[in-house]
C-alpha positions as CSV (number, residue, x, y, z in Angstrom):
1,X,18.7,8.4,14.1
2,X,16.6,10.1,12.4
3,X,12.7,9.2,11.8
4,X,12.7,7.1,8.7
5,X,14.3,4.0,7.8
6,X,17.4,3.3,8.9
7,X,20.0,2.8,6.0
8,X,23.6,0.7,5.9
9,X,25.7,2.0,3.2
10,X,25.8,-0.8,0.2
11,X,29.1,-0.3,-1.4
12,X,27.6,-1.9,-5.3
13,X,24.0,0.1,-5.1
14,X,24.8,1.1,-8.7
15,X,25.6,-1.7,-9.9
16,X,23.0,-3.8,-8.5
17,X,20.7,-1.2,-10.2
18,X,22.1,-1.6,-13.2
19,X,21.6,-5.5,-13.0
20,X,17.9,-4.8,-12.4
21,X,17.4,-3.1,-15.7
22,X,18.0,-6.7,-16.7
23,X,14.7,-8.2,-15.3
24,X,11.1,-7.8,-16.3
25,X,9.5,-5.9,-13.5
26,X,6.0,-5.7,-13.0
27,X,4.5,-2.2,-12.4
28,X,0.9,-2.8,-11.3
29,X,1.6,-2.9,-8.3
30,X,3.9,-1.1,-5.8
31,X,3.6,-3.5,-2.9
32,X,1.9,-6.8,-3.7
33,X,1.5,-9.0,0.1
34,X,0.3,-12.6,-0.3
35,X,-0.3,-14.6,3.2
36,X,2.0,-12.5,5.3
37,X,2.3,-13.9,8.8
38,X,4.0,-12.3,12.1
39,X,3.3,-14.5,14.9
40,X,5.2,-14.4,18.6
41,X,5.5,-16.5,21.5
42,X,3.6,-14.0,23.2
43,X,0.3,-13.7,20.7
44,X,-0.6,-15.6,17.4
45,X,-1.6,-13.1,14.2
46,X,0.1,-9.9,15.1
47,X,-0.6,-9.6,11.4
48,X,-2.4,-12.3,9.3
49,X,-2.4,-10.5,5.8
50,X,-3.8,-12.6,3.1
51,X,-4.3,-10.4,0.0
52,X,-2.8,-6.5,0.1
53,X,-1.5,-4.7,-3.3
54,X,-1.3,-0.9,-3.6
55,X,-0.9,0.7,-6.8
56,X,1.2,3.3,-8.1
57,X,0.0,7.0,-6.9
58,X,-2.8,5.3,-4.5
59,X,-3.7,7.3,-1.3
60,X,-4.4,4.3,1.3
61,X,-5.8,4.6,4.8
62,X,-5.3,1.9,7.6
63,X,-7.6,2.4,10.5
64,X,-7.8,0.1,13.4
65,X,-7.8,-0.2,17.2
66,X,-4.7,0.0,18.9
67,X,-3.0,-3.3,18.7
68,X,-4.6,-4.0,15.6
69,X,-0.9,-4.3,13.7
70,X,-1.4,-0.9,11.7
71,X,2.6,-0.1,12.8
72,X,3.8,-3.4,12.2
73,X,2.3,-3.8,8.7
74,X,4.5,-0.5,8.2
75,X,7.2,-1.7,9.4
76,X,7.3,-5.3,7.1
77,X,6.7,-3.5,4.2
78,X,9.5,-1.3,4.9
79,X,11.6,-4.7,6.1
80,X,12.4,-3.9,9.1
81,X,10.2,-7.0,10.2
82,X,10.6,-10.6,10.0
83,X,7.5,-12.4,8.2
84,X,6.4,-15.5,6.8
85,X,4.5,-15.1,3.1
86,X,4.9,-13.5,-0.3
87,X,5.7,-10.2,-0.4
88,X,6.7,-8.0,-3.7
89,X,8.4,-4.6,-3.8
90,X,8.0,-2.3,-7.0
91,X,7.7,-5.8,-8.6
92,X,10.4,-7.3,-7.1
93,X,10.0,-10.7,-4.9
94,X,11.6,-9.7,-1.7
95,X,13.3,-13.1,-0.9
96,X,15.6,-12.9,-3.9
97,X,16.1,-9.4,-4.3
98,X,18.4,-6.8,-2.1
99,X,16.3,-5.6,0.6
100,X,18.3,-2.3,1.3
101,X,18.3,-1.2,-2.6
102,X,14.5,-1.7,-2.4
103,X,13.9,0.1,1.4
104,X,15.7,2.9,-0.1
105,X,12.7,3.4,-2.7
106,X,10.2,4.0,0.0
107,X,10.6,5.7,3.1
108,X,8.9,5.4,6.3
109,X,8.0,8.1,9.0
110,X,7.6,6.4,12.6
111,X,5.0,7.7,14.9
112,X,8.0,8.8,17.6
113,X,10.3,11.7,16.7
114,X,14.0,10.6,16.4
115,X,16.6,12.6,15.2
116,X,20.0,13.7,15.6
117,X,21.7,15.6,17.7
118,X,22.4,18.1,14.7
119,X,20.9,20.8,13.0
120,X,17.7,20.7,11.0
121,X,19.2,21.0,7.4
122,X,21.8,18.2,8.5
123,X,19.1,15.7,9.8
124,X,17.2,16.0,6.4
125,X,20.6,16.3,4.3
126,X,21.5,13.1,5.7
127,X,18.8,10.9,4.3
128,X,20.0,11.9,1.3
129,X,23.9,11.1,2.0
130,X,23.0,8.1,3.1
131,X,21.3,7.3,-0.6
132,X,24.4,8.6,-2.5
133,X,22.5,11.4,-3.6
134,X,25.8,13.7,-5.3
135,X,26.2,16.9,-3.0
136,X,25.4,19.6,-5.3
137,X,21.5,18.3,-5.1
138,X,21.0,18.0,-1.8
139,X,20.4,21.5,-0.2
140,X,18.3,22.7,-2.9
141,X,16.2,19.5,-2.0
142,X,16.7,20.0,2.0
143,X,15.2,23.0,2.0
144,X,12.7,22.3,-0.9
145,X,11.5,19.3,1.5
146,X,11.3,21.9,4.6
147,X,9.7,24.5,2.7
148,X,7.2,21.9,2.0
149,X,6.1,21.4,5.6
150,X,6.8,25.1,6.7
151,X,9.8,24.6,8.2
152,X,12.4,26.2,6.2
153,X,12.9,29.1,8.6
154,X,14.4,26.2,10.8
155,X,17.1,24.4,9.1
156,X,19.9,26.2,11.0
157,X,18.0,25.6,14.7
158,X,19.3,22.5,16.7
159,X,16.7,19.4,16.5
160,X,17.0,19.0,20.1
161,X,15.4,22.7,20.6
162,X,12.6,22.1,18.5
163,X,8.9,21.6,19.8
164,X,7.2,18.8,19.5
165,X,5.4,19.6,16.1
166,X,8.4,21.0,14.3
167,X,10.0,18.0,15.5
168,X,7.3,16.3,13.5
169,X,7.0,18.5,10.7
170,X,11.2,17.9,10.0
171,X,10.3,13.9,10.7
172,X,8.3,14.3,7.5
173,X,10.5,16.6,5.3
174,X,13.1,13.8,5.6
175,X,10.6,12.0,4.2
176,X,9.6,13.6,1.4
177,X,13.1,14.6,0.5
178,X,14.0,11.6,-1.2
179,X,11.0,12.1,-3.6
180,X,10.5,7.6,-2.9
181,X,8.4,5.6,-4.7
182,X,6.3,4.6,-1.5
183,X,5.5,6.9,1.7
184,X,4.8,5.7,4.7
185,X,3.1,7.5,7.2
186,X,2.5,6.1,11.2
187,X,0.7,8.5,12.7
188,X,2.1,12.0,11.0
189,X,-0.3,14.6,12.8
190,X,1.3,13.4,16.2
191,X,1.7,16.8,18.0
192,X,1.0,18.7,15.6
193,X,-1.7,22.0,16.5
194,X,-5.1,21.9,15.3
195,X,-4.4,25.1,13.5
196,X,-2.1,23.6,11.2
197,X,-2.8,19.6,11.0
198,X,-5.3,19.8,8.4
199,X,-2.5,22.3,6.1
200,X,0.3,19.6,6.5
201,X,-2.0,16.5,5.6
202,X,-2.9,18.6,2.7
203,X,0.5,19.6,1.6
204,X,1.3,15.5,1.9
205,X,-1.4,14.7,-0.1
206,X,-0.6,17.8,-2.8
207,X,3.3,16.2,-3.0
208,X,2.4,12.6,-3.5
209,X,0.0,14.0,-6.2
210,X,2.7,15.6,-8.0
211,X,5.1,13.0,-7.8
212,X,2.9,10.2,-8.4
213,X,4.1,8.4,-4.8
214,X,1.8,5.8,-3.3
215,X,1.1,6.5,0.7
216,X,0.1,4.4,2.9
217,X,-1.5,6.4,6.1
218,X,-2.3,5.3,9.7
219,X,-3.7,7.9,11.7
220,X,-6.1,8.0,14.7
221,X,-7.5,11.3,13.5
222,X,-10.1,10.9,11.6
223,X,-10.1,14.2,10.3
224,X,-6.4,13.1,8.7
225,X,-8.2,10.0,6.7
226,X,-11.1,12.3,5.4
227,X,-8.7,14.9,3.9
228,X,-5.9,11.8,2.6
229,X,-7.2,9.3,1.6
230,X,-9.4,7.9,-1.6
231,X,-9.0,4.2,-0.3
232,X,-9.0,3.0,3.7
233,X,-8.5,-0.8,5.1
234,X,-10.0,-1.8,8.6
235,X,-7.3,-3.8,10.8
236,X,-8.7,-6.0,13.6
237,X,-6.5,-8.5,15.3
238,X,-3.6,-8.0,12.4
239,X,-6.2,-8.8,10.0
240,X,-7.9,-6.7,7.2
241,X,-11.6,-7.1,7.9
242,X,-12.4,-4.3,5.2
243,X,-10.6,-3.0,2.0
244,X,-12.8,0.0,0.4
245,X,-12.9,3.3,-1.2
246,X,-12.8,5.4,2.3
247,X,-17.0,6.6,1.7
248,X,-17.7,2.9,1.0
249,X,-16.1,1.8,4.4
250,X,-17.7,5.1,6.1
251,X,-20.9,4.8,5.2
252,X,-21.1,0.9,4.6
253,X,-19.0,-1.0,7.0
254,X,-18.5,-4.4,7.1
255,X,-19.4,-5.4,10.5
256,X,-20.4,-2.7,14.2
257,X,-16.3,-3.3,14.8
258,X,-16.0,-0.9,11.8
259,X,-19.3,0.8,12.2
260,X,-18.2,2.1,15.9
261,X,-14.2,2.4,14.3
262,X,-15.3,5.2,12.2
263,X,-17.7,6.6,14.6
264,X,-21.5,5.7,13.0
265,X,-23.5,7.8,14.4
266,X,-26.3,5.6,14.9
267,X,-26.0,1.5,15.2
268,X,-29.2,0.7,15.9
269,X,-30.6,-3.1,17.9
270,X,-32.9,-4.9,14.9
271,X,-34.6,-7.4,13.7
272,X,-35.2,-8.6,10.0
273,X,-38.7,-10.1,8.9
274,X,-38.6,-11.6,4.7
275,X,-42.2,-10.3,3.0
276,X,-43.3,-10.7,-0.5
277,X,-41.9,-7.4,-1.2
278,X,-38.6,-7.1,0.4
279,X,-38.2,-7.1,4.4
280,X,-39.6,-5.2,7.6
281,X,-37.3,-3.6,9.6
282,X,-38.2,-3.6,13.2
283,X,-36.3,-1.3,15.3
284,X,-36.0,-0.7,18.8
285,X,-39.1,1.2,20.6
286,X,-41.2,-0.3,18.1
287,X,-40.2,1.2,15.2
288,X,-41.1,0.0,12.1
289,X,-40.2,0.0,8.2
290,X,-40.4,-1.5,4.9
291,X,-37.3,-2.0,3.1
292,X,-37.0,-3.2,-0.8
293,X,-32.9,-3.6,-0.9
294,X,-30.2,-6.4,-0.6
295,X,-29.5,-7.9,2.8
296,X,-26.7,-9.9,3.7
297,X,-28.3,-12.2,7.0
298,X,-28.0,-12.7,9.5
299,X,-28.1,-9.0,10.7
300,X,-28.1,-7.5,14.2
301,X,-27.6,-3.6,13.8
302,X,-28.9,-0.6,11.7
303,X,-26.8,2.0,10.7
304,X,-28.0,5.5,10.2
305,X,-25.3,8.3,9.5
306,X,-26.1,11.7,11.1
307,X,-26.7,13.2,7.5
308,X,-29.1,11.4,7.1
309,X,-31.9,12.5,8.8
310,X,-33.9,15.7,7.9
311,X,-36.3,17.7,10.5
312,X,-39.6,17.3,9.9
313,X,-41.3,20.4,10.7
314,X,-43.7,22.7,9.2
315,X,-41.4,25.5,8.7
316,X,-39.5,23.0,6.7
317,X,-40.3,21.1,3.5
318,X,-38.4,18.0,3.4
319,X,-37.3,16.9,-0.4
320,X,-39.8,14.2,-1.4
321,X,-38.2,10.6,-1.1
322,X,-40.6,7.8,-1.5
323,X,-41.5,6.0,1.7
324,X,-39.8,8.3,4.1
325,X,-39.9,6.9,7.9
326,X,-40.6,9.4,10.2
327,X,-39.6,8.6,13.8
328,X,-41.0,11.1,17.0
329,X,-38.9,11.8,20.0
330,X,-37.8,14.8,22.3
331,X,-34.5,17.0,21.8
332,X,-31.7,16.0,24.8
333,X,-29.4,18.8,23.1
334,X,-28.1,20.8,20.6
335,X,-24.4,21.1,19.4
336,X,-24.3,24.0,17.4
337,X,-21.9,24.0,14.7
338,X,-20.6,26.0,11.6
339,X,-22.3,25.1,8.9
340,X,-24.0,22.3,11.1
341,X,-25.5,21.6,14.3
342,X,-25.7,18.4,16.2
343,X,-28.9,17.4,17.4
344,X,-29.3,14.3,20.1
345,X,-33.1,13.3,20.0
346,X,-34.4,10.8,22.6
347,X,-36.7,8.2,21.1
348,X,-38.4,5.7,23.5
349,X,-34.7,4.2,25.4
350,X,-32.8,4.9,22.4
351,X,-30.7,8.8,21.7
352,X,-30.3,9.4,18.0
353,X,-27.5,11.7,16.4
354,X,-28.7,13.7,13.5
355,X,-26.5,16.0,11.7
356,X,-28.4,18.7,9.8
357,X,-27.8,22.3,8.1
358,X,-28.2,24.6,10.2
359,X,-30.6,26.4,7.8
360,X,-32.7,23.4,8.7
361,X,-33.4,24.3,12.4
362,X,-36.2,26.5,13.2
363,X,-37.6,28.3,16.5
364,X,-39.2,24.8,17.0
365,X,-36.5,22.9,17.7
366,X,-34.6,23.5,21.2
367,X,-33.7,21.9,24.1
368,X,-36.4,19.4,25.3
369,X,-38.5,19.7,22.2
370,X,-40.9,17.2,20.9
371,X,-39.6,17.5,17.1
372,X,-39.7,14.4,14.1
373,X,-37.0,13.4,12.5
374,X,-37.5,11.6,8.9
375,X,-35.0,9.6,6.4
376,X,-34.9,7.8,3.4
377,X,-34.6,3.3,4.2
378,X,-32.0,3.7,1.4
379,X,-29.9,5.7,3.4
380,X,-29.9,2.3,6.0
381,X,-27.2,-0.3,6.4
382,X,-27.4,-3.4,8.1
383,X,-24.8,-5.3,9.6
C-alpha cells in the first residue's frame, strides 16, 4: 500500500457531499481536538490532548522525545486511531459525520516507505483512483506531484528499485497529489541526503503556501522545523507541554524538558534572590547579576542561547546594552563555521556555548585562551 492513508472505495461519496452543502460548517478551524484520550492496557496517556486547533494554511511543528505520541496524534487525526474526546474535521464533528469522505480531505505520509509493487506514476496515480479523481486529470497531476519533489524522471522505474530517498520523495508526491485540505507529515526527511533535505522541506512548504493547505510536521531534524514551520508544539508523555510560535518555544521554553528538546545551548544551575529593584541572579561559580524582568517562580535553570553572547575583547567594540554581564573563563575549543564559529569557554566547573560571527574573533581568541564573554540579562530565561 502505498505511504498515505489507506482508502475503501465508498460507493455514495458524491452524494454524501452533496448532503454536506446542507450544513453550516465552521471554517476556523481545520482540526479542532477537545480532551482526546488514547490509553492501553499496556500505558495510560499515550496521548492526553486537551485543547489542539490548527487553522487553515498553518505550518505546525510537533517536537518531542520518542514515545512522546507525535505519530499517534498523526494517526487519530487522520482516524486511523481509536480515541476518546471531541474531535472536529474541516468543521465537521467526527462522531456523526463519514470518516472516509473526511480522511480523503487530508492525507498522511508515514515515516516508513510503503508502496506498491508497481511503477512510480502508478503508485501516485492510484491515490487519486482511489478518490474518484476522472482519468483525464490524473497524469498531468502525477507527474506535476513528482516534478514537485524531483522525481519526474522516475515515474516509469519500478518502486521496488528505488533508493531509499526516492522512495521517500515518491511517499510525498502521493501526497501532495491530491492537493488535500490537511498534510501530514511523520518524519518526511527520513533518508533523504543532506544535499537535498533542506530543497524538499522547502518545496513542501512553497506547495502548501500556494494551495493554502495546513501541515502538520514531525521531524527529529531540527533543521526541518527551522525551515517549515511558523508554529511548533512540545509533546511529553502524549501531552502538549508547549504550543508557540517556533522562536517563542526556541528561545523561551516552557520547562529544561523543552530547553534541552530544542538543544539550549546553555541551561544554566540558579538561584533567584527578590530586591527592591527586580532580582539577583546567582549563577554557578559565583556569578552574579541583576535582573529587572518578569519571573515565573520557582525557577531552577538559566537559559542563555549561543547568540547571545558577544566577545569581549579590545579589538572588538561590543554594541552598548545597559548592564551588560561580563563573565571570564578560558577557550576549551573552537568549531569553526561558515558564517559562524562555535566557541566552548570553560568558566569555573561550568563549559559555555557561544555562537558568534566569525568577524567577531580576533588573533586573541584560540585554543586555551583566557577571553570574556559578555551578554545582555534580557537575553536570559528562566525556567
Amino acid at each position: 500500500m502505498t505511504m498515505i492513508t489507506q482508502f475503501r472505495p465508498f460507493l455514495n461519496l458524491q452524494s454524501y457531499a452533496d448532503r454536506q452543502e446542507n450544513l453550516v460548517e465552521n471554517n476556523e478551524y481545520v482540526l479542532n481536538m477537545r480532551q482526546v484520550y488514547i490509553d492501553s492496557k499496556r500505558r495510560k496517556n499515550i496521548l492526553s490532548i486537551e485543547n489542539f486547533t490548527v487553522r487553515p494554511g498553518e505550518l505546525v511543528a510537533v517536537l518531542g522525545p520518542n514515545g512522546a505520541g507525535k505519530s499517534t496524534l498523526l494517526r487519530t487525526i487522520n482516524l486511523l486511531q481509536p480515541y476518546r474526546g471531541q474531535m472536529q474535521l474541516f468543521g465537521h464533528n467526527i462522531s456523526d459525520a463519514n470518516k472516509t469522505w473526511l480522511r480523503r480531505r487530508s492525507a498522511l505520509v508515514f515515516q516508513e516507505t510503503l508502496l506498491l509493487n508497481d511503477t512510480v506514476f502508478n503508485n501516485v496515480a492510484k491515490v487519486l483512483e482511489f478518490r474518484g479523481t476522472p482519468a483525464h486529470k490524473i497524469k498531468q497531476k502525477v507527474h506535476h506531484a513528482l516534478a514537485t519533489v524531483g522525481c519526474e524522471h522516475l515515474a516509469n522505474r519500478s518502486a521496488r528499485s528505488l533508493s531509499g530517498g526516492e522512495a521517500k520523495r515518491v511517499c510525498i508526491a502521493c501526497g501532495l497529489v491530491t492537493d488535500t485540505e490537511l498534510l501530514l507529515l511523520d518524519e518526511p526527511s527520513a533518508s533523504l541526503d543532506v544535499g537535498i533535505r533542506i530543497q524538499i522541506i522547502e518545496k513542501i512548504r512553497q506547495w502548501a503556501q500556494a494551495k493554502g493547505t495546513a501541515v502538520i510536521l514531525v521531524s527529529h531534524n531540527f533543521t526541518d522545523i527551522l525551515h517549515f514551520a511558523q508554529r511548533a508544539i512540545a509533546l511529553f508523555d502524549g501531552c502538549i507541554v508547549q504550543d508557540d510560535q517556533l522562536e517563542t518555544l526556541i528561545r523561551r521554553p516552557a520547562n529544561q524538558q523543552i530547553a534541552r528538546l530544542v538543544g539550549m545551548d546553555n541551561i544554566i544551575s540558579c538561584q533567584l534572590q527578590p530586591n527592591k529593584h527586580g532580582y539577583l541572579i546567582k549563577l554557578a561559580n559565583s556569578i552574579e547579576f541583576s535582573y529587572f524582568g518578569e519571573v515565573k517562580t520557582p525557577i531552577t535553570a538559566c537559559c542563555l542561547s549561543g547568540d547571545a553572547f558577544y566577545i569581549d575583547d579590545a579589538s572588538y567594540s561590543i554594541p552598548y546594552q545597559s548592564g551588560m554581564v561580563t563573565i571570564e573563563g578560558r577557550v576549551e575549543r573552537i568549531v569553526r563555521g561558515i558564517g559562524t564559529h562555535t566557541i566552548r569557554v570553560k568558566v569555573g566547573e561550568e563549559t559555555l556555548t557561544a555562537r558568534v560571527p566569525r568577524s567577531d574573533i580576533s588573533d586573541n581568541v584560540y585554543h586555551n585562551a583566557m577571553i570574556k564573554l559578555a551578554f545582555n540579562p534580557k537575553d536570559a530565561h528562566f525556567v
